[in-house]
C-alpha atoms as one frame of an Amber mdcrd trajectory, in Angstrom:
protein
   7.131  19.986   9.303   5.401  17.081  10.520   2.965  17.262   8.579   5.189
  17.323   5.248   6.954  14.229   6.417   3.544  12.217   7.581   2.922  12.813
   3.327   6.109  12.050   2.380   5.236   8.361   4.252   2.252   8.254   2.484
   3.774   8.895  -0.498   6.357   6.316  -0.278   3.945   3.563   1.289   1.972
   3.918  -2.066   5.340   3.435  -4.005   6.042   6.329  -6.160   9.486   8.196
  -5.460   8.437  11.272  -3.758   9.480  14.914  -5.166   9.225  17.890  -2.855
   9.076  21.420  -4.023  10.006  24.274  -1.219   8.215  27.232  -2.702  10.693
  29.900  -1.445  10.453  33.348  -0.495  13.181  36.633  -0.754  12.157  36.539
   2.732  13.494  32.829   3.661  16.993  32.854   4.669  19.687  29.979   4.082
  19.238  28.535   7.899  15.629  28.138   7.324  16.086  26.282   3.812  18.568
  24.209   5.511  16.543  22.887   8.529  13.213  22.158   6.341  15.806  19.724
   3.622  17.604  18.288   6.467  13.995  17.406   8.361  13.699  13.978   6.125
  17.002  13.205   5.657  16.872  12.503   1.920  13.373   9.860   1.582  12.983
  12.560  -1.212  14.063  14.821  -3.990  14.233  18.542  -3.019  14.110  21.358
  -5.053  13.716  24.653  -4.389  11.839  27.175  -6.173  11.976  30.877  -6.010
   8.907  32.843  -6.388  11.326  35.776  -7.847  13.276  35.907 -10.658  15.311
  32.386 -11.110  11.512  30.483 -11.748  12.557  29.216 -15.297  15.738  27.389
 -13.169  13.774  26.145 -10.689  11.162  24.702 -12.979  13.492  23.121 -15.010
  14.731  21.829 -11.944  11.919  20.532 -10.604  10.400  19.078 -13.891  14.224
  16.936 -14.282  13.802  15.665 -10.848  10.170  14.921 -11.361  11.475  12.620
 -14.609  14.048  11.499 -12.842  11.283  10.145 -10.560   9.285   8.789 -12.775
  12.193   6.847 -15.201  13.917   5.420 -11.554  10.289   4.096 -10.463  10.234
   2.005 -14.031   6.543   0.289 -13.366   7.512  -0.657  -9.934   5.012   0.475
  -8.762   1.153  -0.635  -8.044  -0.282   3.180  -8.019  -3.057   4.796 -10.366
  -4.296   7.801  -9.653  -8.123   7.874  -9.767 -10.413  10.312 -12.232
């Protein structure tokens, strides 16, 4: 866990709107999905997305909330990504 929210930090001290992706397991119960989203306490969108069955959901999911991102960060922003 820490280490997820030291790159959530870095994420935000760069200025793009962080997205994070729990890549769940059949095995992961409800508790333990509950204690890694409530570790941050919402500096970033969550999604979760099952390895099993629901994927087309979750990707959906994920790509919304990655545009969501992207449309709410509107060129505020100083980051490029290198090549």
């Amino acid at each position: 866990m820490p280490n997820l929210l030291h790159h959530i930090k870095t994420i935000k001290l760069s200025g793009v709107s962080p997205v994070v992706c729990i890549n769940s397991f059949t095995t992961d119960t409800a508790e333990e999905i509950k204690v890694v989203k409530r570790a941050w306490n919402r500096p970033a969108r969550i999604v979760r997305f099952p390895r099993i069955g629901a994927r087309r959901e979750g990707a959906l999911e994920l790509a919304d909330m990655i545009i969501d991102a992207c449309e709410k960060s509107n060129g505020s922003n100083s980051f490029t990504p290198t090549k």
